[in-house]
C-alpha positions as CSV (number, residue, x, y, z in Angstrom):
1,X,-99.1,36.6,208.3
2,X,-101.0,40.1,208.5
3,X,-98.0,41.9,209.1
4,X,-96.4,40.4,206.3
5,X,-99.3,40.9,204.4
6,X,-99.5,44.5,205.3
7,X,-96.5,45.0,204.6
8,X,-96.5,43.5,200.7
9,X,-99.0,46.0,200.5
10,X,-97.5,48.7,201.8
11,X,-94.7,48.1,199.2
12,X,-96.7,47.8,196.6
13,X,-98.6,51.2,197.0
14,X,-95.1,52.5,197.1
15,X,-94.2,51.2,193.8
16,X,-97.0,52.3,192.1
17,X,-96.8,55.3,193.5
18,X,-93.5,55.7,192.3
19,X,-94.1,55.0,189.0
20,X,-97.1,57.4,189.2
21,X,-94.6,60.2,189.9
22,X,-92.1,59.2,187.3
23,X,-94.9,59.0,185.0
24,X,-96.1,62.3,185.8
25,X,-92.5,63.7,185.5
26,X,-92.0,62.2,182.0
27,X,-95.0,63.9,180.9
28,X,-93.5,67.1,181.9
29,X,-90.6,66.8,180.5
30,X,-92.5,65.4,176.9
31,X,-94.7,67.8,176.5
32,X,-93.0,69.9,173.5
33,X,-92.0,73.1,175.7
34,X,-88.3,71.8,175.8
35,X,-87.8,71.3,179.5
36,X,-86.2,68.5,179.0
37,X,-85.6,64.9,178.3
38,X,-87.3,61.7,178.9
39,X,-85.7,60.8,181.7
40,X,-82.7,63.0,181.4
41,X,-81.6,60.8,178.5
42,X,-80.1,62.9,175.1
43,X,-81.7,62.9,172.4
44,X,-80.0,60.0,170.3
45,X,-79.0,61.6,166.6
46,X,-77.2,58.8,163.4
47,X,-75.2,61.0,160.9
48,X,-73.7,59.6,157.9
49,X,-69.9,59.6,158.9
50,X,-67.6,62.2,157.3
51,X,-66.3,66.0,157.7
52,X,-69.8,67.5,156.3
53,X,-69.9,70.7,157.1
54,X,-73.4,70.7,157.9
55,X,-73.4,67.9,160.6
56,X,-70.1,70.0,161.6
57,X,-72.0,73.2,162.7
58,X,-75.0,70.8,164.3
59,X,-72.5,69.5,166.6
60,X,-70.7,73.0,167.6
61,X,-73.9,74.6,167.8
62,X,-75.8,72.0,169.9
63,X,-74.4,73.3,173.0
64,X,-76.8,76.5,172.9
65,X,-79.6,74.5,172.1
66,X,-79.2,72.5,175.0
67,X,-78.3,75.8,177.2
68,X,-81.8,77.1,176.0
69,X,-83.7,73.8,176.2
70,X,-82.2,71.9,178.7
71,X,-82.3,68.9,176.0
72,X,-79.0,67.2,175.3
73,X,-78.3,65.7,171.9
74,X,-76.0,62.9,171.2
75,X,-74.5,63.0,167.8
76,X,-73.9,59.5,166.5
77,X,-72.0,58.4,163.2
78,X,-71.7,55.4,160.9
79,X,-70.4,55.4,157.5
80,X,-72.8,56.1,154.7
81,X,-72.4,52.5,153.4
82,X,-73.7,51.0,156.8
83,X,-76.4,53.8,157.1
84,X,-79.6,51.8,155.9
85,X,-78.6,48.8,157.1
86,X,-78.3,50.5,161.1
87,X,-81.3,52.4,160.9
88,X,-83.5,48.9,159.2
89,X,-81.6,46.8,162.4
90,X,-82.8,49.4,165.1
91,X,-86.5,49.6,163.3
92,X,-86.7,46.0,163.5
93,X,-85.9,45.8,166.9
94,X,-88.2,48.6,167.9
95,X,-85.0,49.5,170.2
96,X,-84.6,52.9,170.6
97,X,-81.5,53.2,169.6
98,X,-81.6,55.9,167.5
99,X,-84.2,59.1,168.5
100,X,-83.9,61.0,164.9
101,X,-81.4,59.7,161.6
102,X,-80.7,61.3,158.6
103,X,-80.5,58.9,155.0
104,X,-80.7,59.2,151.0
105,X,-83.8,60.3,150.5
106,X,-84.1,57.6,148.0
107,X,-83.7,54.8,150.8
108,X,-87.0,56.2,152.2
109,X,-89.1,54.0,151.3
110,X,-87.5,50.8,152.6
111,X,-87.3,52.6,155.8
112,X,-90.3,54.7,156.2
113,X,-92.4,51.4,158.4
114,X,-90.0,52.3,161.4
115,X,-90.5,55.9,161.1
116,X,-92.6,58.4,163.0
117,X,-95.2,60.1,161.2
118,X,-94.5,64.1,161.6
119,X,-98.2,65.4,160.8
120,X,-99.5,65.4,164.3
121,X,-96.3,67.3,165.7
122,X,-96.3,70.0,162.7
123,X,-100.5,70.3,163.8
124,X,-99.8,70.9,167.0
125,X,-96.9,73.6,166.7
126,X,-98.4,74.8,163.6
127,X,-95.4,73.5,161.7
128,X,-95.3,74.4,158.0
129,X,-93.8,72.8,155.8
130,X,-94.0,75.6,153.0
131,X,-90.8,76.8,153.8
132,X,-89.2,74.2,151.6
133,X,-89.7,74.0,147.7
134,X,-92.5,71.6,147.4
135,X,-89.8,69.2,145.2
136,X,-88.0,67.9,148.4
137,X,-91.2,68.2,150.6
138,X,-92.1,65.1,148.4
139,X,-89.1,63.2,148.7
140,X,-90.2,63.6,152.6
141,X,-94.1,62.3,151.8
142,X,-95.2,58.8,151.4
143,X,-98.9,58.5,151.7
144,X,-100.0,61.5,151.8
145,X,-97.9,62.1,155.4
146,X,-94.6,63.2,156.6
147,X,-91.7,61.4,157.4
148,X,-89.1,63.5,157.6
149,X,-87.9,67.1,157.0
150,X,-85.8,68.2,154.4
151,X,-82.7,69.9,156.1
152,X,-80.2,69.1,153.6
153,X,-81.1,69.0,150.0
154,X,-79.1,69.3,146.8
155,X,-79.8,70.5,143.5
156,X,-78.5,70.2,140.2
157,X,-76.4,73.5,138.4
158,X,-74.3,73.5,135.9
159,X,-70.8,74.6,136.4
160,X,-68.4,75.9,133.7
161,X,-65.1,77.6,133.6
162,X,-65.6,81.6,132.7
163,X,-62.1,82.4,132.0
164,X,-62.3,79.6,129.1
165,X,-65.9,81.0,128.3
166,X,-64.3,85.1,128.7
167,X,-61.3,83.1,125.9
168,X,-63.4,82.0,123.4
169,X,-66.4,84.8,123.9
170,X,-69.1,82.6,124.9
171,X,-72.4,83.1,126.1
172,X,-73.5,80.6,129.1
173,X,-75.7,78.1,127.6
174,X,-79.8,78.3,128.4
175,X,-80.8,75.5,126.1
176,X,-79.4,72.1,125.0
177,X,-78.8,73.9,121.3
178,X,-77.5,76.5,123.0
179,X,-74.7,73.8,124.7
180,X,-73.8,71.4,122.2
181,X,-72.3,74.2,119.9
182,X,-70.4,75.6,123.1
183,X,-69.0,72.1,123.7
184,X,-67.9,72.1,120.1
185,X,-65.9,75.3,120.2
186,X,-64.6,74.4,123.1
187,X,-63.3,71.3,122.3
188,X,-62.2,72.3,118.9
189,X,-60.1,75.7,119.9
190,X,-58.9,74.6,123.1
191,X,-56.9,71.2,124.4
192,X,-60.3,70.6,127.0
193,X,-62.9,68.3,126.4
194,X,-66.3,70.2,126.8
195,X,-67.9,68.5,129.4
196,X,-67.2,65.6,131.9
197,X,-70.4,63.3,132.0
198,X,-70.6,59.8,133.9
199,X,-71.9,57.0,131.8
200,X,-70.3,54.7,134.3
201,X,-73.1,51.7,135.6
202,X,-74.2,51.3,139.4
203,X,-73.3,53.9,141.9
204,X,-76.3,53.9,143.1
205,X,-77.9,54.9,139.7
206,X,-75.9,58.1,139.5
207,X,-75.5,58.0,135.6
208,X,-79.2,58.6,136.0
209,X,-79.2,62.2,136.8
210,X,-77.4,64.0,133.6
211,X,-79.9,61.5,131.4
212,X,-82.8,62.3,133.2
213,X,-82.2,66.3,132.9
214,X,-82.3,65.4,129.6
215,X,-85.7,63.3,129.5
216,X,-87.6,65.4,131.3
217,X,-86.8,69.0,129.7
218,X,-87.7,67.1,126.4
219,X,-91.4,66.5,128.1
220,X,-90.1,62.7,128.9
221,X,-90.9,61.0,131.8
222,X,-89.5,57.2,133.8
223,X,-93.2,56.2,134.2
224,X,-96.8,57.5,133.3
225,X,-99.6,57.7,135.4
226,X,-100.2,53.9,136.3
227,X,-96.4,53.7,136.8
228,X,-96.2,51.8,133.6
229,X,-92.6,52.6,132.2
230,X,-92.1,55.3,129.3
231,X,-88.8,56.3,129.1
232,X,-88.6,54.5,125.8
233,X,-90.9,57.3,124.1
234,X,-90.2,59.0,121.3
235,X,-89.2,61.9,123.7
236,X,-87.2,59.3,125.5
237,X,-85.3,57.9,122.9
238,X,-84.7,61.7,121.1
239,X,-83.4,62.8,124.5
240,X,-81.4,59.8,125.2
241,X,-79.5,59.8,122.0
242,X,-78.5,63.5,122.6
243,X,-77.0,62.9,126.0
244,X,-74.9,59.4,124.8
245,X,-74.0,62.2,121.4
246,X,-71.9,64.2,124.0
247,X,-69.6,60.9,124.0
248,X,-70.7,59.2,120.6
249,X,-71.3,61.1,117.8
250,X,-69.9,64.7,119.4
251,X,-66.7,63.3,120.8
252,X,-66.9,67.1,122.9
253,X,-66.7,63.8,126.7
254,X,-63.4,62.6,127.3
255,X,-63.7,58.7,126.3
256,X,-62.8,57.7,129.7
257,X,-66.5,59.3,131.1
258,X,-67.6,55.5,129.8
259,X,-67.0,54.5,133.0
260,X,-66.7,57.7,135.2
261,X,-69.0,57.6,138.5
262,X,-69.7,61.3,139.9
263,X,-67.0,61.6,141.8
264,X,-64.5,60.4,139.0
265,X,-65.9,63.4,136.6
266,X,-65.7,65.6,139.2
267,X,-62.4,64.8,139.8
268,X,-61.4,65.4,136.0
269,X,-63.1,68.9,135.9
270,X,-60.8,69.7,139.1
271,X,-57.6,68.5,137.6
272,X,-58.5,71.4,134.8
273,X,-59.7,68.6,131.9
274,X,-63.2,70.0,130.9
275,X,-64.2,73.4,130.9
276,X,-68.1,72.3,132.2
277,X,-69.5,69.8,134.6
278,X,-73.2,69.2,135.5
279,X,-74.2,67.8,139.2
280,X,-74.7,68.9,142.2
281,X,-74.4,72.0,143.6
282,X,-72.4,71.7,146.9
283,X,-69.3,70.6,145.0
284,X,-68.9,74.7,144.1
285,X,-67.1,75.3,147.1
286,X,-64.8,72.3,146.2
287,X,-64.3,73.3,142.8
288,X,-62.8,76.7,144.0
289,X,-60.8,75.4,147.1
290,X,-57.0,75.4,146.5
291,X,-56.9,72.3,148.4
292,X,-58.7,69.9,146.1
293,X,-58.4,71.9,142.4
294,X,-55.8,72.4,140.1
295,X,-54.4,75.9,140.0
296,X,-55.7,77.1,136.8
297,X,-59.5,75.8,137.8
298,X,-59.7,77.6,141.4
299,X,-61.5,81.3,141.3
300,X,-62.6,80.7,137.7
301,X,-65.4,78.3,138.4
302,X,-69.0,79.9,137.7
303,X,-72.5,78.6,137.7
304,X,-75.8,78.8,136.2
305,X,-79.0,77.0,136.4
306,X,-79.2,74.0,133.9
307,X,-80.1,74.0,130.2
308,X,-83.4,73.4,128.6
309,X,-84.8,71.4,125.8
310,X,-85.4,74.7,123.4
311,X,-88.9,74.5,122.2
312,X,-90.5,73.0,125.6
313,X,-91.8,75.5,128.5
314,X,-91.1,72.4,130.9
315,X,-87.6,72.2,132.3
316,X,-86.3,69.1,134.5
317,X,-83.5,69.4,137.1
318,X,-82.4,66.7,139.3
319,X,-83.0,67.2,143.4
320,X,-81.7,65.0,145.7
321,X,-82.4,65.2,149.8
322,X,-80.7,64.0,153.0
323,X,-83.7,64.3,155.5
324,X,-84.2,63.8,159.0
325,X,-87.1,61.8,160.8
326,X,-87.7,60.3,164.1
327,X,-88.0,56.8,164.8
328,X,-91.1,55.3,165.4
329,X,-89.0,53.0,168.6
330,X,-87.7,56.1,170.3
331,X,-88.2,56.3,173.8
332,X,-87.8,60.4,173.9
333,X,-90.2,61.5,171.2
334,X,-91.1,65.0,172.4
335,X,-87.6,65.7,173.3
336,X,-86.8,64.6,169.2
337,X,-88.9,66.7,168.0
338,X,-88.0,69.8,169.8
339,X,-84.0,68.9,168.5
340,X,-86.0,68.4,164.8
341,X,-87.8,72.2,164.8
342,X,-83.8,73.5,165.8
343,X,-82.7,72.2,163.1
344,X,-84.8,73.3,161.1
345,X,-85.2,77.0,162.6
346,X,-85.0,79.3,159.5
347,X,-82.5,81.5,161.4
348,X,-80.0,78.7,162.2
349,X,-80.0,77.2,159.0
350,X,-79.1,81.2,157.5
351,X,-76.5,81.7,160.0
352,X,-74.7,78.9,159.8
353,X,-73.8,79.9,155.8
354,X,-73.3,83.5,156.6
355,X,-71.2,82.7,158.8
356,X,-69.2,79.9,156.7
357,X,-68.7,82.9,154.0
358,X,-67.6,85.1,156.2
359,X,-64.9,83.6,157.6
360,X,-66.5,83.9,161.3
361,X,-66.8,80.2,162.0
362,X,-64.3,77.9,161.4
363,X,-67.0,74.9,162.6
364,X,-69.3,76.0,159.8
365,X,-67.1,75.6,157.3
366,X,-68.2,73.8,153.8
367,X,-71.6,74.5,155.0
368,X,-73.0,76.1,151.5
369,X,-76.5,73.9,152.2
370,X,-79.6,76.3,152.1
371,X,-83.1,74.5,152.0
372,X,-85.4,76.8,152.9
373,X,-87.1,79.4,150.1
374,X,-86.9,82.9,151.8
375,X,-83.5,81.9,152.6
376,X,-81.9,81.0,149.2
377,X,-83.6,84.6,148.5
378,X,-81.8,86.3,151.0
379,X,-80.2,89.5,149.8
380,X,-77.3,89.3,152.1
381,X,-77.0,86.2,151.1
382,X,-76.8,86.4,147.3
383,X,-74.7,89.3,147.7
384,X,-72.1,87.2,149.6
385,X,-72.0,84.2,147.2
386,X,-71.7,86.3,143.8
387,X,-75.9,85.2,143.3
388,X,-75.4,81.8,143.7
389,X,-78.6,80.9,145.7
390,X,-81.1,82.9,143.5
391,X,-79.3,80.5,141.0
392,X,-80.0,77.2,142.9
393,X,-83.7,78.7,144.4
394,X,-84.6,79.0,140.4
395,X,-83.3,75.4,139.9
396,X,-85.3,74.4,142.9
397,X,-88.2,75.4,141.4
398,X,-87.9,73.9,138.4
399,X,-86.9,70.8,140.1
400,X,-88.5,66.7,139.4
401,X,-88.2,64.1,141.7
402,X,-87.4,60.4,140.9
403,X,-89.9,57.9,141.3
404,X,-91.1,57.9,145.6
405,X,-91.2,53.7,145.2
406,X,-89.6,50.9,147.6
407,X,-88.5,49.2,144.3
408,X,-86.6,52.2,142.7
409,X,-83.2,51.0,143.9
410,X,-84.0,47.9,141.5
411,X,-85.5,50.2,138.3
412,X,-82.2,52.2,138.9
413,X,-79.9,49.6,138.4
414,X,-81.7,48.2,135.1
415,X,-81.8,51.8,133.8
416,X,-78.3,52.6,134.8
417,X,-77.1,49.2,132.8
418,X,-78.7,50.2,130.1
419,X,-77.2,53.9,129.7
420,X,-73.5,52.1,130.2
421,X,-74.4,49.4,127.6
422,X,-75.7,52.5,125.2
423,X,-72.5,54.5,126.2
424,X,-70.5,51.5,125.4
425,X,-72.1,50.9,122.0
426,X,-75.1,49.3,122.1
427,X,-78.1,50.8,120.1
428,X,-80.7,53.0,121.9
429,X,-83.7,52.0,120.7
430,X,-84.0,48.6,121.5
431,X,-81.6,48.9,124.9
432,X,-84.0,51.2,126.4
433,X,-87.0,49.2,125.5
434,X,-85.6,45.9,126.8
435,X,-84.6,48.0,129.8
436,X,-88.6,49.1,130.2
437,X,-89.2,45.4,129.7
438,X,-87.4,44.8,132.2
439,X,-89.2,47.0,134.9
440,X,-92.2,46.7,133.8
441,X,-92.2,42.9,135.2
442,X,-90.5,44.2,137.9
443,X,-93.1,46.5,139.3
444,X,-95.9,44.0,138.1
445,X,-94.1,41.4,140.2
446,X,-94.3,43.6,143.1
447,X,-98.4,44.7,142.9
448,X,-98.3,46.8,140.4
């Protein structure tokens, strides 16, 4: 029985010291210097599936990263519609599953109690977060921390067709006055409809972004200070009228926009329909691209930054972010967070556009995504792209955020009904005020 006992022991101690060592070697290997991963496992990264140019160059470039670091990344992918539901299954399971994952920025706040808070790592590597316009910092902040970092980010421009504008003589528009007599020569001397809006409902709220331009370059706003709902103001109501006018009274939107979605107006700008489009600014490169426009649009596609109410000194253009954050179950945090600081090194994110308009790279390509501020200012840069990042950097700054809330998916919807229901006929006034109604029980249902 001794011996036995003895040697029970004997095991034991050799377990424990065992796990002492691997212990200690995990350590090593965590401690933020890059040696290595936890365990030699990669560091698990969910993409939202599809050829995006940005994820593209991630994936080509990885190699040196893990040349230089030692740290291997695993690039996973699931399509965009299964995206919240795969990173809310691994939260709940606390799994691991998943080390860092990118998402709307707008499905943040559904998601951000099985995230890892970021303010301890950016402390300790003296991390700032300055380097991004402080309008997509916020779509990363929910309490006051970090969540996430805002690698990808989009920003409203609007885009118009010069050799129409070089045709008829016009000046580019810089204020809502300004545009609505450009759409009207537009549509009158040529067979183009002016502009191609999308009053269409759902979509994830997209009819919500040309209105809200709108609202909040008129000094409008979706809530006030104690979240109660005031898009119904009189600068609400003013500002709504004139955007539904470009369909209604103006006639200068093709009929069909009733029911366009964003990629349905974008789609009738490329076939060469409208001579102006308002959205987001990475469809340039696909406005220009043989491939995807019709012949007559391709080379004479230009941008600017978007109008203003004429009168106001505040101006309101739409940004909209596809972060990155780490998991709060991963099992290889240090390692993450060294793969999160790559990709978000000011000099990667640079080259990998340089080298998309240059030719150089044929991995980078469709990569026109600059976050950062002293990079959208970056002569070589701007010189490249005809000025188009100046452009966007001055639309960054002017940028407004939709509400940061859990419940906005649901406030979206109502709003977005009520914008098709006005597009469709119904009057503005009292649509919009049963629409705030309508969220104002909402959020006092939920707390507020």
């Amino acid at each position: 029985m001794g011996k036995r006992r003895n040697f029970r022991l004997a095991v034991i101690l050799l377990v424990m010291l065992t796990l002492l060592i691997a212990g200690c070697s995990n350590s090593s290997s965590n401690n933020g210097s890059g040696d290595g991963n936890a365990e030699g496992k990669p560091v698990k990264v969910l993409l939202s599936a599809g050829d995006v140019g940005q994820f593209n160059a991630w994936k080509a470039r990885s190699k040196d990263f893990t040349e230089e670091s030692g740290i291997e990344i695993e690039f996973m992918e699931t399509p965009y519609n299964n995206l919240l539901e795969d990173i809310t299954a691994d939260g709940i399971a606390n799994g691991g599953g998943y080390d860092l994952v990118v998402f709307l920025d707008s499905m943040g706040s559904s998601i951000t109690q099985f995230l890892e808070p970021l303010d301890e790592y950016m402390e300790k590597d003296n991390f700032n977060t300055d380097r991004w316009p402080s309008s997509i910092v916020e779509l990363s902040t929910f309490d006051d921390q970090v969540y996430s970092l805002p690698v990808r980010a989009h920003v409203q421009m609007l885009f118009y067709r010069k050799d129409i504008f070089d045709q008829l003589g016009l000046e580019v528009p810089k204020t809502w006055e300004e545009f609505d007599a450009v759409n009207k020569k537009i549509t009158e001397e040529t067979d183009l409809y002016a502009i191609a809006p999308y009053y269409g409902a759902g979509n994830n709220g997209q009819n919500l972004f040309m209105w809200t331009s709108y609202l909040w370059s008129n000094g409008g706003d979706i809530f006030d200070e104690n979240m109660k709902p005031i898009f119904n103001s009189p600068e609400g109501l003013e500002a709504t009228q004139r955007y539904l006018d470009l369909l209604v009274t103006d006639k200068v939107a093709p009929p069909e926009s009733v029911t366009f979605g964003e990629q349905d107006s974008r789609t009738y700008f490329k076939q060469g329909k409208a001579a102006m489009w308002l959205g987001w600014w990475w469809v340039y490169s696909e406005f220009n691209d043989a491939g995807t426009s019709a012949e007559d649009v391709v080379g004479n596609v230009h941008f600017a930054t978007v109008p203003t109410w004429e009168g106001q000194s505040y101006e309101g253009v739409n940004v909209s972010t596809f972060p990155i954050a780490m998991m709060k179950g991963s099992k290889n945090k240090e390692a993450a967070w060294e793969v999160l600081k790559w990709l978000s090194e000011p000099e990667e994110e640079l080259d990998v556009v340089l080298k998309s308009l240059k030719n150089e790279s044929p991995s980078d390509q469709k990569s026109p995504v600059i976050t950062q501020v002293e990079n959208l200012k970056n002569a070589e840069l701007n010189e490249l792209s005809d000025n188009f990042y100046n452009t966007a950097a001055e639309n960054f700054e002017n940028a407004k955020t939709l509400p940061n809330i859990k419940e906005w998916p649901q406030v979206a919807d109502i709003i977005s009904k009520a914008i098709s229901d006005m597009a469709t006929g119904k009057p503005v006034e009292p649509t919009l005020n049963k629409a705030a109604e309508q969220v104002e029980k909402l959020l006092k249902d939920a707390g507020y």
